[in-house]
C-alpha positions as CSV (number, residue, x, y, z in Angstrom):
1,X,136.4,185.2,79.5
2,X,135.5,186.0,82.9
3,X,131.7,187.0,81.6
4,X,131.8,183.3,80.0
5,X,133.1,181.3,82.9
6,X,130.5,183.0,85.2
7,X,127.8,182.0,82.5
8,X,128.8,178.3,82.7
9,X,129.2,178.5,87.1
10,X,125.4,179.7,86.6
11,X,124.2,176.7,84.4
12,X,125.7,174.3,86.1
13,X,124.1,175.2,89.7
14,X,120.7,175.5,87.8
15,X,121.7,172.0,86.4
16,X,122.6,170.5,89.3
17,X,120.8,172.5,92.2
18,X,122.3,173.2,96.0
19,X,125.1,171.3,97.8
20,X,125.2,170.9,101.4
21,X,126.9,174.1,102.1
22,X,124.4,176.5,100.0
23,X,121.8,174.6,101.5
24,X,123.1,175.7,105.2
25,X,123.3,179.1,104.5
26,X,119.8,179.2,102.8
27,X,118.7,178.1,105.7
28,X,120.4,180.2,107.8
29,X,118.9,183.7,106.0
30,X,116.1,185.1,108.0
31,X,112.5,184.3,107.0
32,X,110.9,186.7,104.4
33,X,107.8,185.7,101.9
34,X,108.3,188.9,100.3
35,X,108.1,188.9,96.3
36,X,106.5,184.9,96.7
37,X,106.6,182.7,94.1
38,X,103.3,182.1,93.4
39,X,103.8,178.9,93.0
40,X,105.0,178.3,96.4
41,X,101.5,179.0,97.7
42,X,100.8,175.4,97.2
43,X,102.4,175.0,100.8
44,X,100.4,176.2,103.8
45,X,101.6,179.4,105.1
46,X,103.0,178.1,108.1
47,X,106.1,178.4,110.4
48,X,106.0,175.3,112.7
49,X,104.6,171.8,112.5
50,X,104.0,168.4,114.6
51,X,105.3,165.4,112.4
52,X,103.6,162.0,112.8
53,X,104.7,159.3,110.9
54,X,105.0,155.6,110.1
55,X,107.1,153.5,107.8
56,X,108.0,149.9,107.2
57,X,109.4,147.3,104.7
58,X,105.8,146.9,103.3
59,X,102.7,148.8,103.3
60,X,101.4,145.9,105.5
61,X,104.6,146.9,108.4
62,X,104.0,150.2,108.9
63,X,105.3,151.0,112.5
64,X,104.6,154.8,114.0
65,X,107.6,156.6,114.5
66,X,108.3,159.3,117.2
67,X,106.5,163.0,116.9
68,X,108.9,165.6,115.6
69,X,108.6,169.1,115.1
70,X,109.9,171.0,112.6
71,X,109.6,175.0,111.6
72,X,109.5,176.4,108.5
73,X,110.2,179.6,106.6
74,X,110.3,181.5,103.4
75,X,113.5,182.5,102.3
76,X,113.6,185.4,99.7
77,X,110.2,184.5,98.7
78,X,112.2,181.9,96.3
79,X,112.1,178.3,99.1
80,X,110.6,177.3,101.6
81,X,112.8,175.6,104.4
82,X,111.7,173.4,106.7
83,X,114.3,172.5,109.5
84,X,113.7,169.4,112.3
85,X,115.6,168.0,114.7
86,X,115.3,164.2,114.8
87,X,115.9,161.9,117.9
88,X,119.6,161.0,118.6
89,X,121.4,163.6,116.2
90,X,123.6,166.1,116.9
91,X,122.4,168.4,113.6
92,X,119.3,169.3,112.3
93,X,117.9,167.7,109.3
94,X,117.2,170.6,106.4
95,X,114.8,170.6,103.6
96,X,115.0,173.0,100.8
97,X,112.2,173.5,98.1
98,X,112.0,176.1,95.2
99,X,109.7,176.3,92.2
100,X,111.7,176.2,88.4
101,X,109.8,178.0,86.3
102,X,111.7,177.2,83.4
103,X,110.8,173.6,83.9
104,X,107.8,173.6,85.8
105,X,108.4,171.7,88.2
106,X,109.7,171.9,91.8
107,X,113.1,170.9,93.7
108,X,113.6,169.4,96.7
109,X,117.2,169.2,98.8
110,X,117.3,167.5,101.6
111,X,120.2,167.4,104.2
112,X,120.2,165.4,106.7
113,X,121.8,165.3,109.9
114,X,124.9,162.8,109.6
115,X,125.2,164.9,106.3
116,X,124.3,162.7,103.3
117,X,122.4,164.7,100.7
118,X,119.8,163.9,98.6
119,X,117.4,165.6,95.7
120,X,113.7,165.8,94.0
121,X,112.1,166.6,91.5
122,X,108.3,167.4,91.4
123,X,105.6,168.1,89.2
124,X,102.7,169.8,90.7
125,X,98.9,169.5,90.0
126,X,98.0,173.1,91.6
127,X,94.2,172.7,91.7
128,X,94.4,169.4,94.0
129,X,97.3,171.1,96.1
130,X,99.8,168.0,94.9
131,X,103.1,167.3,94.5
132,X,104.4,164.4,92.8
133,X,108.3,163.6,93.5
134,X,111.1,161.3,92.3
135,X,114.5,160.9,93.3
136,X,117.4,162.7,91.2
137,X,119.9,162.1,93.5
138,X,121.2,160.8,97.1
139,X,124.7,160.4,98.4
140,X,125.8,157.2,100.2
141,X,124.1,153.9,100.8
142,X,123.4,151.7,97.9
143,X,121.1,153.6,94.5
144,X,117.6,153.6,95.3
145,X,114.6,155.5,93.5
146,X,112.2,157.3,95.8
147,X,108.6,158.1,94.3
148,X,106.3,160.4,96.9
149,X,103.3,161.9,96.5
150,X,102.5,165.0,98.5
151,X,99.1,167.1,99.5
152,X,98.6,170.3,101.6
153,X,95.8,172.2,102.9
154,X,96.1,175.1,104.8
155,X,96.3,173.5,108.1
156,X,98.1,170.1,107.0
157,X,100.8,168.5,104.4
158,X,100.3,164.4,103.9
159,X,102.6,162.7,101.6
160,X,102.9,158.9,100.8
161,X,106.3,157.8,99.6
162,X,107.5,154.0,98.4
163,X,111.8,153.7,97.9
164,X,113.1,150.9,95.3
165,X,116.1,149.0,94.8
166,X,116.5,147.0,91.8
167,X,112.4,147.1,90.8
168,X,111.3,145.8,94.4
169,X,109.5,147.7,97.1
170,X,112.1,148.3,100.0
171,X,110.8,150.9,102.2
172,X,107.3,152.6,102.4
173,X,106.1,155.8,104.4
174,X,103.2,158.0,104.8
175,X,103.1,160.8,107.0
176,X,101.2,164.0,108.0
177,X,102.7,167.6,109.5
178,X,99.6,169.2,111.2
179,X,100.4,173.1,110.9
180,X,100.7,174.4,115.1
181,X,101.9,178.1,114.0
């Protein structure tokens, strides 16, 4: 019984990913890309980047936000975590992204720092170095779809991202994080 209940507390994280807590002590393990999932090599290899980026109701009103910097580590060669602190909060923001090989595609968590929660999934075109996400999931605020599209070098990650409420365009962003270490 015990075996069985362990089975299901397994297939249900793999169902429905990290929560806020496992994501704050993933990103509280030390950095290590030993035993990399190859996969993961679609990031750069990098452990710090400058954030510049701008984002508006349309593409049209795009207004530059302010530069962050953010660092970034493996984490048992199974996700890569990027942590920033953004202007005015208290508490990091925390990304989390591993590779599923059982469903080929990539998650994303992200945490953010007055704690709502929210989750990707991607499907990756590995020759162009591309991610394509949408939205599984986001806690609080009203239900929105977010569709990104994400590219990385290895000096750079640009992504382009458009969020939608009830069919219409509500928010757009594009961004770069230039790798500094």
């Amino acid at each position: 019984m015990k075996y069985y209940l362990l089975v299901l507390l397994l297939i249900a994280q793999n169902l429905y990913g990290l929560d806020a807590d496992a994501i704050r002590k993933i990103a509280g393990e030390p950095h290590s890309r030993e035993n990399l999932v190859p996969e993961l090599k679609i990031y750069p290899d990098a452990r710090e980047y400058k954030i510049t980026a701008r984002s508006g109701s349309s593409a049209d009103d795009l207004q530059v936000g302010p530069e962050i910097i953010a660092t970034e580590k493996t984490v048992r060669g199974r996700y890569i975590v990027s942590t920033a602190k953004l202007p005015g909060a208290e508490n990091p923001m925390i990304m989390v992204v591993s590779y599923e090989k059982e469903t080929d595609t990539f998650k994303k968590w992200v945490l953010l720092p007055d704690g709502m929660f929210a989750s990707s999934t991607g499907l990756a075109d590995f020759d162009k170095r591309t991610i394509a996400w949408t939205s599984d999931k986001a806690d609080g605020g009203p239900p929105a779809t977010v569709l990104a599209i994400e590219t990385h070098s290895d000096d750079k990650s640009t992504w382009k991202d458009m969020t939608l409420q009830g069919g219409k365009v509500i928010a757009v962003s594009r961004g770069v994080a230039v790798k500094t270490k």
